[in-house]
N, C-alpha and C positions, 0 to 999 in steps of 0.2 A: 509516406504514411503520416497521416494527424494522430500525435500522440493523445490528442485531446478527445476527437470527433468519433477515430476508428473504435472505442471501447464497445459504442452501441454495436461493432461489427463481428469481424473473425475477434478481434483483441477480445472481448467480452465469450466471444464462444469458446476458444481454447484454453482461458483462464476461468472459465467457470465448469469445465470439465477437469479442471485439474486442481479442483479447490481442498482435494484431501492433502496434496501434496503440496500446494500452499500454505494452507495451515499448520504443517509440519514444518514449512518452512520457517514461518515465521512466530513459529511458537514461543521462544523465548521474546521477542521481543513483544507479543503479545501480552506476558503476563507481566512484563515492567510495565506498559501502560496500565494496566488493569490496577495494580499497587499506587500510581499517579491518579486512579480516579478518586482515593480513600484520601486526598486533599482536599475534593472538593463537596460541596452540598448540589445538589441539584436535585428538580423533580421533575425535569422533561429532557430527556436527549436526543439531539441528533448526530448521527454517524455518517462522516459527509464521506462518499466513495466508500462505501461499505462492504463494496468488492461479495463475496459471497455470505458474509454476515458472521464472521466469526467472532468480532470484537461487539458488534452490537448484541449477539445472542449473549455472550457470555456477560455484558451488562446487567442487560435485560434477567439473566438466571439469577444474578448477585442482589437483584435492587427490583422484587417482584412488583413492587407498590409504586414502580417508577416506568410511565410509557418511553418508551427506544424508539425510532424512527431510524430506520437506515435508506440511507439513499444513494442512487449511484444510476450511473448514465448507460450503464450496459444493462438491456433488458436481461440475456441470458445468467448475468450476476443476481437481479432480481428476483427473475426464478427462481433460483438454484437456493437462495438465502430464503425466500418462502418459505419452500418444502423444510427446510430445514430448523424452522421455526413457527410450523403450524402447531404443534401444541406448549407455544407461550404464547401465552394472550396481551401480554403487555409489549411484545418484538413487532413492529412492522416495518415494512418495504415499499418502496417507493420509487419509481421511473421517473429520474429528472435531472438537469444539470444543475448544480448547487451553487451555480453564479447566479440563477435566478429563479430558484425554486420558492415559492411563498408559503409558510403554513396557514392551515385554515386560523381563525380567528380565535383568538385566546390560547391558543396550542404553539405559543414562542419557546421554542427551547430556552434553557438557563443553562447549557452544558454541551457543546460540541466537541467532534470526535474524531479521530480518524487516523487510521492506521495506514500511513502511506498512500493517503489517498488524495494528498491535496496537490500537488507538483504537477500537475496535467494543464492548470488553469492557464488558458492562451493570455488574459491579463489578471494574475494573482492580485494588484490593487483593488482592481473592482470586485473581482470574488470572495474578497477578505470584509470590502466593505458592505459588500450586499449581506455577507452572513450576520457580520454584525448589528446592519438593521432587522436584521429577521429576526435577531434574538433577545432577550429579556435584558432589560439594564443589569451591570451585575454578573452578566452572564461568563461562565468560565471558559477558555478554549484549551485541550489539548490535542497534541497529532504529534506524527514520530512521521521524518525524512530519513532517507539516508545523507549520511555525512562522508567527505570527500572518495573520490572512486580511490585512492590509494590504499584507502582502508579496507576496503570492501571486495573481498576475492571474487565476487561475483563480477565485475569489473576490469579487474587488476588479471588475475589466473584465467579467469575463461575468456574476458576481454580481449586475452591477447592471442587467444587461439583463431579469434575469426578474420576474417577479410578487414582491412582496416580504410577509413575515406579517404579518399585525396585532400580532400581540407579538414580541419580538425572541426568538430562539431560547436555548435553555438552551447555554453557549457549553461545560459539561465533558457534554451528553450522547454516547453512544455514536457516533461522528461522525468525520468524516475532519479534525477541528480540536480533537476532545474536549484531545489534550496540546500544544495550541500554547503553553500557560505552562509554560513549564519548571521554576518554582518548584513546581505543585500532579506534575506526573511526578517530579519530586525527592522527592517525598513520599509519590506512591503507595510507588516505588520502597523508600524505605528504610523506609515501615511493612510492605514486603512482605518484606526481609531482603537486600535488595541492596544494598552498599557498593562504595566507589571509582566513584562515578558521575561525569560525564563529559558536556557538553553542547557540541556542534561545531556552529557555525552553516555552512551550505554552501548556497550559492547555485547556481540552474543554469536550463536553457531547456529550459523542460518543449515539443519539440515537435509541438503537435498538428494539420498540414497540411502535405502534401511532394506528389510528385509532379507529374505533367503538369498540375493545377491544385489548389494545396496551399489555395486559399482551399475551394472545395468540398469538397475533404477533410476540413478543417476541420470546418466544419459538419455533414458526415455522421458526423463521430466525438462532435461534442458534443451532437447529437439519437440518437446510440447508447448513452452512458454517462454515468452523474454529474450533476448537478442540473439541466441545461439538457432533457437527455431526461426526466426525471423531470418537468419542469413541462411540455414540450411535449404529455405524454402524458395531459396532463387540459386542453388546451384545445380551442376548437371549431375549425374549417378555417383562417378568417378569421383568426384567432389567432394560429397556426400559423404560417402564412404571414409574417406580418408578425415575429415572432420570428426563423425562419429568417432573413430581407431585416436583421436587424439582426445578427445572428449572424455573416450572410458582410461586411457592413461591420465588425464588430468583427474578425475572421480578416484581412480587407485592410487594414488599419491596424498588424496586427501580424506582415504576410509581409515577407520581407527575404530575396532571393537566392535566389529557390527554396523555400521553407520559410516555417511558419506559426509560430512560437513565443512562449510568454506567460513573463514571471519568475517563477520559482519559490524559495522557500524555502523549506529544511528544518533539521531540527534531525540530528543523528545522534547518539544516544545508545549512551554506554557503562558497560559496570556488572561487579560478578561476586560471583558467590554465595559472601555470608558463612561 
């Protein structure tokens, strides 16, 4: 699979039918970006991978006199972010890859975005520098990665439940861990022309299991999205099975008061065009 290419495909369908549960997920770390945007000024945004639009809508609610652009390469995320913000008029959406998306004229953001949405780029140099031309001199950047998989129980706890490669993975390909080194994003960054950069470590409890039985939830959300579904969906019955039975013991081990939650760490990055 192209971590990159596939979003327009199943990646974009399963993740945009499970965007209640993403947002749950990543709720905390959402509203640390959200408190990172009250550093900057800006009067036009773009939200680059804006996945089902939760960070761009809740911009766009904060800062009404300020148009949002979200954009992102999976149609069915497009969608999904629409409907969801047909009545703010200043939120829109957009179908396209942001290594080389243009805005129309005079409509240059001063203020790019993105919540875990920049790690997919097959060459993050040129995606960094494309955005920077796109956008206003001055212009500010922030985005949130994840920071090393040791940190990251999503990784570490359920990583180690699944089948594992014969070779160890390429750790900068296009990938939800591609910028966990902040030394080698330091570098895209300033070979792509972005200075004043800026690395916040922010920790938080990536939710994934609530309700009447948040262990089940659990498991229904990690055999819908992200690598637990991805390996569940090439094994035989038998298989399956026995993944799931270890899935809902790893979810019961990590429910506490009603809720199913794993540590998470992020990076939040800050930057502005040279």
């Amino acid at each position: 699979m192209n971590q990159f290419t596939d979003w327009d495909g199943s990646l974009g369908k399963s993740w945009s039918k499970e965007w209640r549960r993403t947002d749950r997920s990543f709720g905390g770390l959402t509203e640390h970006l959200l408190r990172k945007t009250r550093d900057f000024d800006f009067t036009r945004v773009l939200d680059v991978g804006c996945g089902a639009g939760e960070l761009s809508l809740a911009i766009a609610r904060g800062r009404a006199h300020v148009p949002v652009v979200g954009l992102d390469i999976s149609p069915q995320l497009v969608y999904t972010a629409e409907q969801r913000g047909m009545n703010l008029s200043n939120a829109s959406f957009e179908l396209g890859d942001a290594s080389r998306w243009v805005p129309p004229k005079g409509e240059e953001p001063n203020f790019l975005v993105s919540r875990h949405g920049v790690m997919f780029f097959p060459d993050p140099v040129a995606a960094f520098t494309h955005l920077r031309t796109i956008s206003k001199p001055g212009a500010g950047l922030l985005f949130s990665c994840f920071r090393d998989p040791s940190e990251n129980e999503m990784f570490t706890g359920l990583g180690s439940l699944l089948p594992q490669p014969e070779t160890p993975p390429d750790p900068h390909a296009p990938g939800p861990l591609a910028f966990a080194d902040p030394a080698r994003v330091r570098s895209i960054l300033s070979k792509a022309g972005w200075s004043a950069l800026d690395f916040l470590p922010v920790d938080y409890a990536m939710v994934v299991g609530a309700g009447e039985d948040p262990v089940a939830d659990a498991v229904e959300y990690f055999l819908s999205v992200g690598m637990a579904a991805r390996a569940a969906a090439k094994m035989e019955e038998e298989a399956r099975k026995d993944l799931m039975e270890r899935l809902a013991d790893f979810a019961r081990s990590r429910e506490f008061d009603g809720i199913v939650a794993l540590r998470a760490a992020a990076w939040i990055v800050t930057g502005k065009h040279s």
